[in-house]
C-alpha positions in Angstrom: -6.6 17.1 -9.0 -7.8 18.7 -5.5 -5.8 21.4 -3.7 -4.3 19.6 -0.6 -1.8 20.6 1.4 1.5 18.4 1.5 3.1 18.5 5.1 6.6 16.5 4.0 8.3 16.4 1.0 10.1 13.6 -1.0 10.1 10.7 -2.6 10.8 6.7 -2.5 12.0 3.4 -4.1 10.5 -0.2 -3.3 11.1 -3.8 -4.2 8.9 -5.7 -1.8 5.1 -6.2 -2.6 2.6 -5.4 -0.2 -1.0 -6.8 -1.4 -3.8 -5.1 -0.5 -7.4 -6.4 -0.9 -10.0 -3.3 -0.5 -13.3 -3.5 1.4 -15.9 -2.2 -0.2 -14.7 1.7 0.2 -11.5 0.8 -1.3 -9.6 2.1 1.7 -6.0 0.1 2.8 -3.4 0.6 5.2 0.2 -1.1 5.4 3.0 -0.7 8.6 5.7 -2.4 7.7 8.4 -2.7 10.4 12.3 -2.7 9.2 15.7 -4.3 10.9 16.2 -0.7 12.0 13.4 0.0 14.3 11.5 2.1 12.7 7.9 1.2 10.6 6.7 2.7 7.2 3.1 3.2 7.6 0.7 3.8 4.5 -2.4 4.4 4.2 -4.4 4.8 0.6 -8.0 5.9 -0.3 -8.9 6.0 -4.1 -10.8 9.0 -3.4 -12.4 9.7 -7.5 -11.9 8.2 -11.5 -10.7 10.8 -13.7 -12.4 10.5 -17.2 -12.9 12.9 -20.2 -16.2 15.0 -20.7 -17.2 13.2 -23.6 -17.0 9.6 -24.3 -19.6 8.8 -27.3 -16.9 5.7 -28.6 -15.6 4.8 -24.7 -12.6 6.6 -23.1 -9.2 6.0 -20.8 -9.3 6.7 -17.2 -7.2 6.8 -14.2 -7.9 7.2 -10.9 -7.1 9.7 -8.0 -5.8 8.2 -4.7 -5.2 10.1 -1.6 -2.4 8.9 0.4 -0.5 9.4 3.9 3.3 7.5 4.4 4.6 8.2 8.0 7.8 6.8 9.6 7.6 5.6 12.9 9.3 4.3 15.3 13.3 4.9 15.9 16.2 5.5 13.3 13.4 6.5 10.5 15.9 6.8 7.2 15.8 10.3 5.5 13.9 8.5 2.2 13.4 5.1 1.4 14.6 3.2 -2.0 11.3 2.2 -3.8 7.6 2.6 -3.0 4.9 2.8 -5.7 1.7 0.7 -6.8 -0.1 -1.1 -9.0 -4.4 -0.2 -8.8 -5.9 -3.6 -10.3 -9.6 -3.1 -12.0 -11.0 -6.2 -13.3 -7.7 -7.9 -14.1 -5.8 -5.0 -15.5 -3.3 -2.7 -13.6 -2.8 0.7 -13.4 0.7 2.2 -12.0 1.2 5.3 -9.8 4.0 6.4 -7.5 4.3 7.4 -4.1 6.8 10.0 -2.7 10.0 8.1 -0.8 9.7 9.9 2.4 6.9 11.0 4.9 4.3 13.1 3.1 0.5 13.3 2.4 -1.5 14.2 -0.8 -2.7 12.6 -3.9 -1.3 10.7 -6.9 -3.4 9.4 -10.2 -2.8 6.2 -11.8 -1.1 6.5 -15.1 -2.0 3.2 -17.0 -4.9 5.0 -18.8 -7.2 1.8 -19.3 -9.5 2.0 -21.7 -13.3 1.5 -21.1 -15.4 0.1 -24.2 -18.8 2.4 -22.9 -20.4 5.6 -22.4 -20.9 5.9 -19.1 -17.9 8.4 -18.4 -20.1 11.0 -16.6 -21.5 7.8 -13.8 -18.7 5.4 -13.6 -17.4 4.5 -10.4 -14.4 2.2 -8.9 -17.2 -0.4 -8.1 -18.6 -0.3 -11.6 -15.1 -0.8 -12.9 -15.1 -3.9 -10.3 -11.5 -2.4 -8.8 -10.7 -3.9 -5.6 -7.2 -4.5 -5.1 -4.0 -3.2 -4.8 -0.3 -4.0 -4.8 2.8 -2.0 -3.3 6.1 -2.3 -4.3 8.3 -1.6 -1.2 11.9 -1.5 0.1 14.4 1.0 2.5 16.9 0.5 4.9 16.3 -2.5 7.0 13.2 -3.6 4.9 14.6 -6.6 2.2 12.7 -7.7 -0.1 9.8 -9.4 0.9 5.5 -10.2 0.3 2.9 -8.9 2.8 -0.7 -9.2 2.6 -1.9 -5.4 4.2 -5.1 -5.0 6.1 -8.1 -2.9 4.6 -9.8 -0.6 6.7 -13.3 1.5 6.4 -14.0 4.9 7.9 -11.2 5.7 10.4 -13.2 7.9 12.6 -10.9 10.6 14.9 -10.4 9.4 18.0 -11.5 13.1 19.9 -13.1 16.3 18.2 -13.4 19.7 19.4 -15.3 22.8 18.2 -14.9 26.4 18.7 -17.5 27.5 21.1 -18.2 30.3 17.9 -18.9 27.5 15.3 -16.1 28.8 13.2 -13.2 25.8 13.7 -13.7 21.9 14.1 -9.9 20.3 15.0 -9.6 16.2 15.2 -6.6 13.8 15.8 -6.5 10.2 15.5 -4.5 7.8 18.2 -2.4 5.4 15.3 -4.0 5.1 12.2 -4.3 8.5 10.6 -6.0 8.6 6.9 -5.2 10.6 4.2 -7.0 13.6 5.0 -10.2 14.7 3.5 -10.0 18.8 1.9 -13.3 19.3 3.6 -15.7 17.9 6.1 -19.4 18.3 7.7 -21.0 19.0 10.6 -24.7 20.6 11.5 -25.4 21.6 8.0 -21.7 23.1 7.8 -19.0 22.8 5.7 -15.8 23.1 7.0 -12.4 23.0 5.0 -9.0 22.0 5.7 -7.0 24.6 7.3 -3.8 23.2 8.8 -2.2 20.1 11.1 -1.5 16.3 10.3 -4.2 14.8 12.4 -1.7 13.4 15.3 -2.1 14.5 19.3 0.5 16.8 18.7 -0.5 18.3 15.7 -4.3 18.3 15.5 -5.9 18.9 12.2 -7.9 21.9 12.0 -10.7 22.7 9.2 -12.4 26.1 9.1 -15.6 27.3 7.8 -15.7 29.4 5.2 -12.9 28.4 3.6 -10.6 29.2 6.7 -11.2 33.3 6.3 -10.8 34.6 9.7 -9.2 33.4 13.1 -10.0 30.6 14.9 -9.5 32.0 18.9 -12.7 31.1 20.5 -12.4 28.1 23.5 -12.8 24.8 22.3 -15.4 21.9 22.9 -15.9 18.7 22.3 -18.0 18.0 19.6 -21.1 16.0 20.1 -23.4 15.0 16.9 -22.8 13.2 13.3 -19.7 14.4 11.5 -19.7 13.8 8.1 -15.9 12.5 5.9 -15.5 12.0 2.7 -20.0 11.0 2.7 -19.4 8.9 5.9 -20.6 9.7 9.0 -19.0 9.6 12.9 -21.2 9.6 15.6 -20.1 11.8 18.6 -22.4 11.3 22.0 -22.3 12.5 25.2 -22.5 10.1 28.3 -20.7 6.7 29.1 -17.7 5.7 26.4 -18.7 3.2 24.2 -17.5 -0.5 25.2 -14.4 -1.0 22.9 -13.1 1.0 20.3 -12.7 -0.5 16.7 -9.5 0.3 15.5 -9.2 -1.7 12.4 -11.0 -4.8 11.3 -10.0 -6.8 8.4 -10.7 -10.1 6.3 -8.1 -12.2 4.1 -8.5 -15.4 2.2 -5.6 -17.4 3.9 -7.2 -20.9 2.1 -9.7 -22.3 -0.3 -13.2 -21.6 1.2 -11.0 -20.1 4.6 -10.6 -16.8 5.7 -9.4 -15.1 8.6 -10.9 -11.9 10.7 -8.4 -10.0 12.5 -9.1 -7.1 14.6 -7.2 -4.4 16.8 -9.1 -2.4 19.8 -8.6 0.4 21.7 -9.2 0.8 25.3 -11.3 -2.3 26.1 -14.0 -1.1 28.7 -16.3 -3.8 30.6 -16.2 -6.1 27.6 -17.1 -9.9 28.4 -16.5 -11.5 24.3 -16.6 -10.8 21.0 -19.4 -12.2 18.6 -18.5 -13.0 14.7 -21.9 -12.2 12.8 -21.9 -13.1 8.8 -24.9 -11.3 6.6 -26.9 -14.0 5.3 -30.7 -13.2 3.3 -30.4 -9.4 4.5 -30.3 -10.5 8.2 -26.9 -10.8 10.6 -26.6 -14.2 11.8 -23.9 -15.4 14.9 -21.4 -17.4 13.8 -19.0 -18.3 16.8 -18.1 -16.1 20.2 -14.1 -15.3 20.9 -13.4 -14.3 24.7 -11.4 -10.9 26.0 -7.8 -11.6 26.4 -5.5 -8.8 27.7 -4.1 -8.7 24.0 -5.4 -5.7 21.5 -5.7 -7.6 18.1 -7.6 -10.4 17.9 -8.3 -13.3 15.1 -11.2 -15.6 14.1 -11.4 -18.0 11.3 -14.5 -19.0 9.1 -14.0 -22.4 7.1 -16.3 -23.9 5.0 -17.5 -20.8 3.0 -18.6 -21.0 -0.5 -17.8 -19.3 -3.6 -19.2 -15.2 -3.9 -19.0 -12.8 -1.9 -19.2 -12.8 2.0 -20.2 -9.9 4.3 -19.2 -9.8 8.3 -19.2 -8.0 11.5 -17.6 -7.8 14.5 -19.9 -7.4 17.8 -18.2 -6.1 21.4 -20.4 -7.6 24.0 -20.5 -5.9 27.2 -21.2 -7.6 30.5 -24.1 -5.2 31.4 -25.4 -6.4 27.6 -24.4 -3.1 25.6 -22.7 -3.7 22.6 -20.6 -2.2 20.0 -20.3 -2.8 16.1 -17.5 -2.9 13.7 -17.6 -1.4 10.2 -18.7 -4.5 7.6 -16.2 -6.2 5.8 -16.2 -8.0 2.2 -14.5 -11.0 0.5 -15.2 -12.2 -2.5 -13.8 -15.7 -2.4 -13.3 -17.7 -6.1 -13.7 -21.0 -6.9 -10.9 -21.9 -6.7 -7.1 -20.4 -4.5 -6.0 -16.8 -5.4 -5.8 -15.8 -9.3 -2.3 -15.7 -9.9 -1.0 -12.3 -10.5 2.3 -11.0 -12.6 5.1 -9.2 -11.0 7.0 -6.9 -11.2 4.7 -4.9 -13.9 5.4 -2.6 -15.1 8.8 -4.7 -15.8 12.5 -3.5 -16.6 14.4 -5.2 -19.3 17.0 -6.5 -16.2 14.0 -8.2 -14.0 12.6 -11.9 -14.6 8.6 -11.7 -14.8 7.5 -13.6 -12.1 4.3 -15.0 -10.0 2.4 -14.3 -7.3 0.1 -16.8 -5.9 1.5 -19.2 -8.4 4.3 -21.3 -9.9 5.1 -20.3 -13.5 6.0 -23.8 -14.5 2.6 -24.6 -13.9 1.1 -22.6 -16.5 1.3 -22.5 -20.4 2.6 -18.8 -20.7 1.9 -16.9 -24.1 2.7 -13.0 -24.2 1.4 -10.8 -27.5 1.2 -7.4 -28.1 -1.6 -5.2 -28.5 -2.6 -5.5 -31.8 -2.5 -9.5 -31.2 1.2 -10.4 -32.7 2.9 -13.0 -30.8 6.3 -12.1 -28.7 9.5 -13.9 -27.7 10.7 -14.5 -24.6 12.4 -17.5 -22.9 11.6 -19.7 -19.6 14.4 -19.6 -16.4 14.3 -21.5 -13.5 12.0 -19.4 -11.9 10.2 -17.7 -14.6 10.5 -15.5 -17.6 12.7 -13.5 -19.2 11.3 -10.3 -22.0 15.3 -9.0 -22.5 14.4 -9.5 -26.8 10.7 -7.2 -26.1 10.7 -3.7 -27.0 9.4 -1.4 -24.2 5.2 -1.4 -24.6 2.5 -2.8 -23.4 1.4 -6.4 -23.6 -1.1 -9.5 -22.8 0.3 -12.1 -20.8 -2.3 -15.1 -21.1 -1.2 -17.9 -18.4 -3.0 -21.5 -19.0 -3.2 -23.7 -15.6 -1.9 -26.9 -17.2 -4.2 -29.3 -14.6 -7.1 -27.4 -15.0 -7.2 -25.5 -18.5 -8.1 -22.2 -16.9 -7.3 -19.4 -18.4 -6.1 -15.9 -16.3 -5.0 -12.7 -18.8 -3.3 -9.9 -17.7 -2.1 -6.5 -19.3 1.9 -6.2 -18.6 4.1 -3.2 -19.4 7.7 -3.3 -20.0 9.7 0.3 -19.4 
């Protein structure tokens, strides 16, 4: 795992789940706000799969994910009770934790899923078709409870300055602030994280050269292409850009209906914003939504069919300049959302349950690894695995109207 600087320590508990459904980067954010006043903000970025050197008869991987938890807001508790994950690749879930109180770094996935190939040295989180995950969450003031999170691209800092001498690039973000990247790129330079968090207050400096030297030389701002994590933020000189994209998001919130939602910074000039969907290689309009003195905005698509749908977000100015939003992908089924087990992995005092899904409407079987069959016994609300050694196991749940069929790896602890 990468060197990175931790600037909290701690750790957490959590017994709320927070879905998050990935974009195509994989990138995620959750604030969720307490009876306290304050908000637990996290934001995640699988950042690399960790595999063996050699895998002639396949192999077991995890996978690294860079993350940033921040409390804000007022009364912010000292740690909270729960807060770790669940990476799901293709059906099958990985765990990792997450520290309990503000911090930044990087955690790897313990489930150690095995891959029947050979392609350990070019596999990637799209080739192992991950693209969601779910947090497990709860603290002082935050109950248990079910939120679907927003996913976000590139989060671009808001302003960048460098040293009039080349040697030190500093950035800070207005709200959402990433996990941060150990290095970064600019004019054919590479400059590596030196110190800060990436807030106003606390800007985050990177150095080149590996930070040898002092950075004392008076500060500009930074005009050109700055490269993170292989993506690239444009900096120009002249007029500000119409709106700033803050976020931009897409959720299924019904069969063949999903839902756009959007949050803007300062909104300059700006007479509407056009939806635009990528159809045949070529973005097509699909409705206009008006400026309202509100900073988040909504739109919903109907009618959309099964496979996977791209779309934009286009800030139309009243001179006629325009901004766009990073792309954003759903991948809708045929049918509502494949229902998911929870809590897993699964203590021997917790009933299995169902999200996206009543368990009385399925035909539930659970085996073992090697294929034997396993007890357990039906509640009121689902099942019960007290009799179940702790292992691993495949939880096969047959819709009873339709016959489908949805497996799913569980682990009991």
């Amino acid at each position: 795992m990468r060197d990175r600087v931790r600037f909290f320590t701690g750790s957490l508990l959590l017994s709320s789940f927070f879905l998050i459904v990935f974009s195509q980067s994989l990138d995620g954010q959750c604030e969720i706000f307490s009876e306290d006043g304050y908000s637990v903000q996290v934001s995640l970025i699988p950042t690399d799969v960790i595999t063996p050197e050699d895998c002639e008869f396949g192999y077991n991987w995890n996978v690294e994910i860079a993350y940033n938890i921040r409390f804000l807001g007022d009364n912010p508790p000292a740690n909270l009770w729960t807060l770790q994950g669940f990476l799901y690749c293709d059906g099958d879930s990985s765990f990792f934790n997450l520290p309990l109180t503000e911090d930044m770094g990087d955690t790897i996935t313990v489930g150690n899923l095995y891959r029947a190939q050979n392609d350990c040295d070019v596999v990637t989180l799209d080739s192992l078709h991950c693209d969601s995950i779910v947090l497990q969450i709860q603290g002082p003031g935050i109950p248990d409870t079910m939120i679907t999170c927003t996913s976000f691209g590139l989060q671009c800092p808001a302003g960048v300055e460098i040293s009039r001498n080349d040697f030190c690039v500093s950035m800070v973000w207005d709200s959402i602030i990433p996990p941060l990247t150990d290095s970064i790129e600019f004019d054919g330079a590479v400059y590596y994280y030196e110190e800060g968090s990436g807030t106003p207050e606390d800007a985050a400096v990177y150095k080149s050269g590996g930070g040898n030297g002092a950075c004392n030389a008076q500060a500009d701002s930074l005009f050109g292409d700055l490269i993170i994590r292989g993506d690239t933020c444009t900096y120009s000189e002249g007029p500000v850009l119409p709106v700033q994209f803050i976020d931009v998001s897409i959720n299924q919130i019904e069969v063949a209906t999903v839902e756009l939602a959007w949050t803007v910074g300062e909104e300059i000039g700006v007479s509407h914003y056009g939806i635009e969907q990528l159809i045949k290689e070529e973005w097509k309009p699909m409705m206009e939504i008006p400026t309202t003195s509100s900073a988040s905005y909504h739109a919903i698509a109907k009618g959309l069919r099964a496979g996977k749908h791209f779309f934009r977000i286009k800030a139309i100015d009243w001179d006629g300049s325009s901004s766009i939003s990073k792309m954003v992908t759903i991948r809708l089924a045929d049918s509502e959302r494949t229902p998911i087990v929870y809590p897993n992995p699964i203590a021997a005092s917790q009933e299995l349950e169902l999200l996206y899904g009543n368990m009385d409407d399925f035909i539930v079987s659970i085996s073992s690894l090697q294929g034997g069959q396993s007890s357990f016994h039906r509640t009121s609300r689902g099942v019960r695995l007290d009799q179940l050694p702790p292992g691993l196991y495949v939880v096969q749940l047959t819709d009873k109207e339709s016959g489908r069929t949805y497996v799913q790896r569980l682990q009991k602890i």
